[in-house]
Every structure is written in C-alpha cells, then in structure tokens.
N, C-alpha and C positions, 0 to 999 in steps of 0.2 A: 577477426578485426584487430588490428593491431591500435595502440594507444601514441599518444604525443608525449616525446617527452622533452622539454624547451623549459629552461630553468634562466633567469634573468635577473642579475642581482645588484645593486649598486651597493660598497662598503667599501672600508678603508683598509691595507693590508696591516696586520697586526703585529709583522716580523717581515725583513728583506726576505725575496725569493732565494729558495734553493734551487739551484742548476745542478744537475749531472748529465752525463752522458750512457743512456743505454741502449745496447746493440747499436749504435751507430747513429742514435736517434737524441735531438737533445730533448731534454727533460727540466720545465721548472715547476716547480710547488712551491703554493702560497698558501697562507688561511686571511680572509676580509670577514671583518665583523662590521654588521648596524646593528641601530639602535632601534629598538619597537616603542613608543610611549605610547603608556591605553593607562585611563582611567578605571577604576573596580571601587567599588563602596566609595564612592567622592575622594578616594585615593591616587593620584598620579603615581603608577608604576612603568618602569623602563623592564626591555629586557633585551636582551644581549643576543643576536645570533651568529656565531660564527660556523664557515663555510671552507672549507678544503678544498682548493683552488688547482687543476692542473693542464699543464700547456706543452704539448708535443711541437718539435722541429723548430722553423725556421721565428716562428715568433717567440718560442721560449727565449733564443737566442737571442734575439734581434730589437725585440721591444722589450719582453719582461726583465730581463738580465737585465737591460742596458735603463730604463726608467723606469721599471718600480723599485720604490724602497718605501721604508713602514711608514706609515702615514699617507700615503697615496691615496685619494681616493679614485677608483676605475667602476667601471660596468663590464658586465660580464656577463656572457651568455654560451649556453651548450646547455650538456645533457648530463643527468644523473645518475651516477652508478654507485653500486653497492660493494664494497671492497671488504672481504674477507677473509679472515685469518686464525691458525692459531696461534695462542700466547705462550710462552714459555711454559708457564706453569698449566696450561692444558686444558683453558679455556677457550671458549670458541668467541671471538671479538669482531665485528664490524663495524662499520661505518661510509654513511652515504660522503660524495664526494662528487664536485664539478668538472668534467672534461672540459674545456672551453675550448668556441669554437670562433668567438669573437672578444675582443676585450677592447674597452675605449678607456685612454687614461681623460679622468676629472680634476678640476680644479685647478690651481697656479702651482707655481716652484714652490711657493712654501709650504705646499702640502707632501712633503716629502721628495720630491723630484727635484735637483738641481741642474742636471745632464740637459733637462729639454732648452731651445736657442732662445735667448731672454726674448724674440717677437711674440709678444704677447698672440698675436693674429698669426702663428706659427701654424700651418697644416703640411704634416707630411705630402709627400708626392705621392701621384695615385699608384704609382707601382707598391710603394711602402704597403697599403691596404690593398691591395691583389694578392701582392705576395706572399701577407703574414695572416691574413684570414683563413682558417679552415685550422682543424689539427690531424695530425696522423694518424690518430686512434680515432677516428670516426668514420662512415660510408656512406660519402656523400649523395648517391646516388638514392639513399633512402628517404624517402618523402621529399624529395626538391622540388620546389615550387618553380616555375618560369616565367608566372605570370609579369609579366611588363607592369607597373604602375605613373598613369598622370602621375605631375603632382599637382594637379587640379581633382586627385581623387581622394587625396589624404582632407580625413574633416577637419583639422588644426591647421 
C-alpha cells in the first residue's frame, strides 16, 4: 500500500529566492516561515516554523525569480522529501524539505512584491498557470486524480 504525501503551506519567504541552473534545469530555493500561537498554563506562546522551499524549470524561472522576495506571502504545495548528507566534519546531517508542485503568490505589493501590474484585480493568463504548474522533480503520473469536479459539489 503506498502512503499520501501532499504537504500544504501558507508563510512568508524569510530571504529573496536562490536561482541556479542545474544540468540544464533551473532551480530556485526559498525557506517561508509561520507563526503557530497556542496557549499552555494560560500562557500565550508563538512558535516559529520554517520550511525549505524548492521549484524546478519553468516556474522557478518565471514566477519565483521574477515575484518572490522576502516578505511575500505564498501557498505552497507538493511533496516531502528527506535530504541527506555528510558534513564536513563527518557527521551525517539531514533535513526534510518541500518540492513544490504548485505555489499561489498572497497578499498586495507591499508585501514584498513590487514587479506584480499595480491592477489590484490582476490574474495571470491561463497559459501562465498551465505552464508553470507541475515541477521536474516529480511523477506525475503517480496517484493523479481525473475526477471532473461541479462546483456545485464544493461545500463552501
């Protein structure tokens, strides 16, 4: 039986994305953090999560590079993976990390985005989201869903 793995995140990026180009493919990394507030012994505590953010091909290029910077806040979604290494000094170090397979920018210009068209009622063209959905690093042919949805069938 194989497991789900769909990881969904809304937070702010905490530094401008890195772009590189590897094998021929581009590459951006980001880290977004939110905020968790929970109460403990009638105490209001915050806590902090941040998330290592990465985006193969044509959207790394095309949307990350060009409208995220730090402060932004986006949504984010894909899958989970485990990245592992050793360190210099010859310990063994990982950490989990997001592939994204979708990212939706949130918020106004002054949440870090100056680039997007001051039309407040601004939506990309549908090819924009055709195009830049999906990443290289994933297979999409695993677990795809086709089902058609009303939207007379969503409860909201």
């Amino acid at each position: 039986m194989s497991g789900t793995n769909i990881v969904i995140e809304v937070g702010r990026l905490v530094r401008d994305p890195e772009l590189k180009e590897i094998r021929g493919s581009s590459l951006a990394t980001f880290t977004i953090a939110n905020n968790y507030v929970y109460t403990s012994n009638g105490e209001k505590k915050e806590e902090a999560l941040f998330l290592d953010c990465i985006v193969w091909g044509k959207m790394a290029e095309a949307v990350v590079a060009k409208y995220c910077k730090k402060g932004k806040q986006v949504a984010v979604s894909g899958r989970l993976r485990l990245n592992s290494w050793q360190a210099e000094d010859g310990s063994k170090r990982s950490k989990h990390e997001l592939v994204v397979d979708k990212l939706e920018l949130l918020g106004g210009q002054s949440e870090g985005n100056k680039n997007k068209p001051p039309d407040s009622n601004y939506e990309p063209p549908d090819h924009v989201e055709k195009q830049y959905e999906g990443s290289q690093d994933t297979n999409p042919s695993a677990g795809e869903c086709s089902q058609d949805l009303d939207e007379s069938d969503i409860p909201f």
